[in-house]
C-alpha positions in Angstrom: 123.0 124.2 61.9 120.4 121.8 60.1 121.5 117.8 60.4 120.7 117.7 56.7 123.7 119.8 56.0 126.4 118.5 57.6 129.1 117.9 55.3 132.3 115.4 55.4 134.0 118.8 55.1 132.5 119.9 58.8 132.8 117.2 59.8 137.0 116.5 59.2 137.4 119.9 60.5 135.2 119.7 63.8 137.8 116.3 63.9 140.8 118.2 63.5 140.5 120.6 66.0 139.5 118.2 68.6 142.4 116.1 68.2 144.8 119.3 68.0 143.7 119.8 71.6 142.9 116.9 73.0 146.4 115.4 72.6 149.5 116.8 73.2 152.0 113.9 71.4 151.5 114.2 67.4 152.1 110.1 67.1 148.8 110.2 69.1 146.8 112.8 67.0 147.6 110.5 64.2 146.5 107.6 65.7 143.2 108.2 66.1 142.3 110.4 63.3 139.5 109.6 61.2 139.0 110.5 57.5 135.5 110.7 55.5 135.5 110.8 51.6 134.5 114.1 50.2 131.3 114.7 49.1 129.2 111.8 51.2 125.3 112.5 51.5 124.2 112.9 54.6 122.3 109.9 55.3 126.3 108.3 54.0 127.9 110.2 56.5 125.4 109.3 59.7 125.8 105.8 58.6 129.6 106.0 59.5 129.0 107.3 63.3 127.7 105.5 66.2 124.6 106.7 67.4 123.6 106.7 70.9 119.7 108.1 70.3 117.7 106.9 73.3 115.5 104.4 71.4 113.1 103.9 74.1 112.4 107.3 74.2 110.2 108.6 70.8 110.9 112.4 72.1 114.9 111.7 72.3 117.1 114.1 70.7 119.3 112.3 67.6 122.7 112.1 69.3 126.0 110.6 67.3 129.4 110.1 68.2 132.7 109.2 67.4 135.0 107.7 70.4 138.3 109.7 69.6 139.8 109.8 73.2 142.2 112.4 74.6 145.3 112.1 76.1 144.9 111.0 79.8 140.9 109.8 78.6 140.6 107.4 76.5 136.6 107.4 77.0 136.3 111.0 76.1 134.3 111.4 73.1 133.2 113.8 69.8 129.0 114.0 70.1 126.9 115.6 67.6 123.7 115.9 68.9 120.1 117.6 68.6 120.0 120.6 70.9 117.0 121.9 72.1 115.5 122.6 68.7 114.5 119.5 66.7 116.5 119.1 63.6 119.5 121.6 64.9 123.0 120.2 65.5 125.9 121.4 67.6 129.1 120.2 68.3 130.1 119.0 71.9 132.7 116.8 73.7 131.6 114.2 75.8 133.8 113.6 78.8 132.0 110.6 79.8 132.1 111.6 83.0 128.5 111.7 84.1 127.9 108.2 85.9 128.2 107.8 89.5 131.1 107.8 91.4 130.8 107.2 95.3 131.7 110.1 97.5 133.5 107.4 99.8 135.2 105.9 97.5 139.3 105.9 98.1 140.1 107.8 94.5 137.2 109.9 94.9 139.3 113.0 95.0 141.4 111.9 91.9 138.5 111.4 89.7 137.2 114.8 90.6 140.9 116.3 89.5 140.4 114.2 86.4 137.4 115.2 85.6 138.1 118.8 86.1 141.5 118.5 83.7 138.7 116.8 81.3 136.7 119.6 81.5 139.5 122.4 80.7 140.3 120.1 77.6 136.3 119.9 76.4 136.2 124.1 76.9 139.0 124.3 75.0 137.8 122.4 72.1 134.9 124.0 72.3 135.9 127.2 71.5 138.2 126.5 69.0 135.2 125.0 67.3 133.1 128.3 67.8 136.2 130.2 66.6 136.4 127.9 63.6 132.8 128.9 62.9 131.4 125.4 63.6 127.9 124.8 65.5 128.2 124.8 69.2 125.9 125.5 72.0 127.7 129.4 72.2 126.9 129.4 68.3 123.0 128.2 68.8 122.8 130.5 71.8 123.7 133.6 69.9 121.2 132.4 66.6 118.6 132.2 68.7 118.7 135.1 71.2 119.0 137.5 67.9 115.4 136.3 66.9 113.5 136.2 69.8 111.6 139.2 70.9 108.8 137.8 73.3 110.5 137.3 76.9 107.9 138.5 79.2 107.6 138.4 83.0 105.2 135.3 84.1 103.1 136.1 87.3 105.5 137.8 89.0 106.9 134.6 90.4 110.4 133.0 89.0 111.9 129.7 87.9 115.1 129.3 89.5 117.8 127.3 86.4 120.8 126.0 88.3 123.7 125.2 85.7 127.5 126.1 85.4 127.2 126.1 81.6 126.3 129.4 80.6 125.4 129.2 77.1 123.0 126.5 77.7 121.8 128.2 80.6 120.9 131.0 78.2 119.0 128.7 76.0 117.1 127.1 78.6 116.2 130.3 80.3 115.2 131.8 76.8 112.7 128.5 76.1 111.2 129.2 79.4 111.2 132.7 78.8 109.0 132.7 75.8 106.8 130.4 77.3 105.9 132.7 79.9 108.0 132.1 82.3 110.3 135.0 84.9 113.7 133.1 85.1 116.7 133.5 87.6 120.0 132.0 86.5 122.5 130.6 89.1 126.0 129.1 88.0 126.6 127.5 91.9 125.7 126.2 94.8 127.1 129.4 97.0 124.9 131.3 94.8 121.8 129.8 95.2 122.4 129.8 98.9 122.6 133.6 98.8 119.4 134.0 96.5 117.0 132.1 97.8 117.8 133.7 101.6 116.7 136.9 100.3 113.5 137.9 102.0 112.5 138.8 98.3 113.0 135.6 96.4 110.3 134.8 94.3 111.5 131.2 93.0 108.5 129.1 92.6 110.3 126.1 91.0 114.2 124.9 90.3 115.5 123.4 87.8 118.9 122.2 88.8 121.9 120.5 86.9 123.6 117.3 88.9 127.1 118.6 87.9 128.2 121.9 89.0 131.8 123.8 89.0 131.4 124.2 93.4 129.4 121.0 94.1 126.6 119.2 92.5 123.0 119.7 92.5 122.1 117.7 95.7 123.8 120.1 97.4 121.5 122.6 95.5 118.5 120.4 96.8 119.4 120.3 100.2 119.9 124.2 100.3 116.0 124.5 98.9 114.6 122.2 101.2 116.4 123.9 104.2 115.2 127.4 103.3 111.4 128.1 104.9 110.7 130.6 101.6 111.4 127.6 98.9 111.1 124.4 100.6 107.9 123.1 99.0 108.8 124.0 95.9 108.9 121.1 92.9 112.3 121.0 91.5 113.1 118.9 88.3 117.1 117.4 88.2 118.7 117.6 84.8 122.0 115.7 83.7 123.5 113.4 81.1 123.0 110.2 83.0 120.3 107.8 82.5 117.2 108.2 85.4 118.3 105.2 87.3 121.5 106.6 88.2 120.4 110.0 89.3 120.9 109.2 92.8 123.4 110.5 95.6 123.4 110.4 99.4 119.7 108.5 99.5 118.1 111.4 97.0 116.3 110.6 93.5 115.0 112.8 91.5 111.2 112.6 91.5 111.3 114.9 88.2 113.9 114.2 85.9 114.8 115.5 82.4 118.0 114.0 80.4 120.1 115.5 78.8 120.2 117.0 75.6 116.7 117.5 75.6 114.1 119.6 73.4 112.2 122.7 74.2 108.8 121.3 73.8 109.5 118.6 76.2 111.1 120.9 78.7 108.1 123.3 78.9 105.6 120.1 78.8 107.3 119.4 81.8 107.8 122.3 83.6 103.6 122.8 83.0 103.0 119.6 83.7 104.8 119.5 87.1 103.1 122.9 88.2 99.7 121.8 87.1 100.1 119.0 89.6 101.9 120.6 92.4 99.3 123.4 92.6 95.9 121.2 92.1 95.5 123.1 89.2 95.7 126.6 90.8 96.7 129.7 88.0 99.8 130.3 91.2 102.8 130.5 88.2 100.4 129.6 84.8 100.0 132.5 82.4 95.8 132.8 81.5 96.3 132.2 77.6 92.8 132.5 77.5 
């Protein structure tokens, strides 16, 4: 859906439902609802949210947000936000759960069970929204698979998207895949351990989510770099935390893309990074000549 038309109508709604699921005690629901007046412009209406647009960044994508909580996470969050395609707007929850958190820290295992009872709550939401008709990544997925036609294979030689969300695995793969670009989807680390030992692999680049459902995406990294086939190959990390903080058992990413990003800048990138790594060699570059 366009920014310009959200509505103080979508916007109670999309409210509604999240706090239907994200707390179980009424009292608590009503505590932290939030009403609009009907009929607010739009510019009215952004006024009211927080926005947490990277400013430093002139290619960010326009994120808002409202801090409504949830039952056992009080930092859990309502984002509206660019996604992928400038001026489109989806609905997602933000568990707030993206900044580092040492492996060897005592309550490391209880933050991992929190953060996976967060994410069951943020799924849940999430579909309730796209059943409610409101825009969500599954909704933007769907809108823009029915009008593309142009996925074409791209020199025999595939890019490798690690990510345990599936709809915007689909997105990603489809912005790469009109660009040019043979993709290869993996949801975990297990299965990008069996892929990339295939004799037959053909991955000439990853690009890997930090936060996956098995592990994360060192683990991912570690597996590439162990494999003769793939180990050369450039990788670029994506996640929802800030580039300084993109760093786990000594590893930082060398190419890094935050999240929610923009198609443009993600196929920049992905050109940019193979121009480089190859000297300038036509190895994975289409001849658009």
């Amino acid at each position: 859906m366009k920014f310009e038309n959200l509505t103080s109508e979508i916007l109670t709604e999309a409210i509604d439902i999240y706090l239907l699921s994200a707390y179980d005690k009424d009292e608590l629901r009503k505590e932290h609802a939030v009403e609009f007046k009907a009929g607010l412009n739009f510019n009215a209406l952004l006024a009211e949210l927080e926005e947490e647009t990277d400013k430093n960044n002139p290619q960010a994508n326009k994120s808002y947000i409202l801090r409504l909580g949830s039952e056992d996470y009080p930092h859990m969050k309502l984002s509206i936000h660019e996604a992928y395609y400038q001026g489109e707007f989806i609905f997602t929850v933000d568990c707030h759960d993206n900044f580092r958190f040492d492996y060897s820290a005592p309550d490391y295992s209880e933050w991992q069970k929190l953060k996976n009872h967060n994410r069951q709550r943020k799924l849940k939401i999430e579909k309730e929204w796209y059943d409610a008709g409101l825009p969500t990544l599954r909704s933007l997925k769907e809108t823009v698979l029915s009008r593309t036609d142009c996925i074409r294979d791209f020199g025999g030689h595939e890019l490798l998207i690690v990510e345990d969300d599936p709809d915007a695995a689909a997105i990603v793969s489809l912005i790469l895949s009109s660009a040019g670009y043979l993709c290869h989807h993996e949801r975990t680390v297990a299965g990008v351990a069996e892929y990339i030992a295939n004799s037959d692999c053909k991955c000439g680049m990853a690009i890997v989510d930090v936060v996956l459902c098995d592990g994360n995406g060192v683990d991912v990294i570690k597996a590439i770099r162990a494999e003769p086939i793939v180990q050369d190959i450039p990788i670029i990390v994506t996640s929802a935390m800030s580039e300084l903080h993109v760093k786990y058992d000594g590893f930082e990413a060398e190419n890094y893309l935050r999240k929610p990003f923009n198609a443009k800048v993600l196929i920049d990138k992905v050109e940019k990074i193979l121009r480089v790594e190859y000297d300038g060699h036509k190895v994975f570059l289409t001849d658009r000549t």
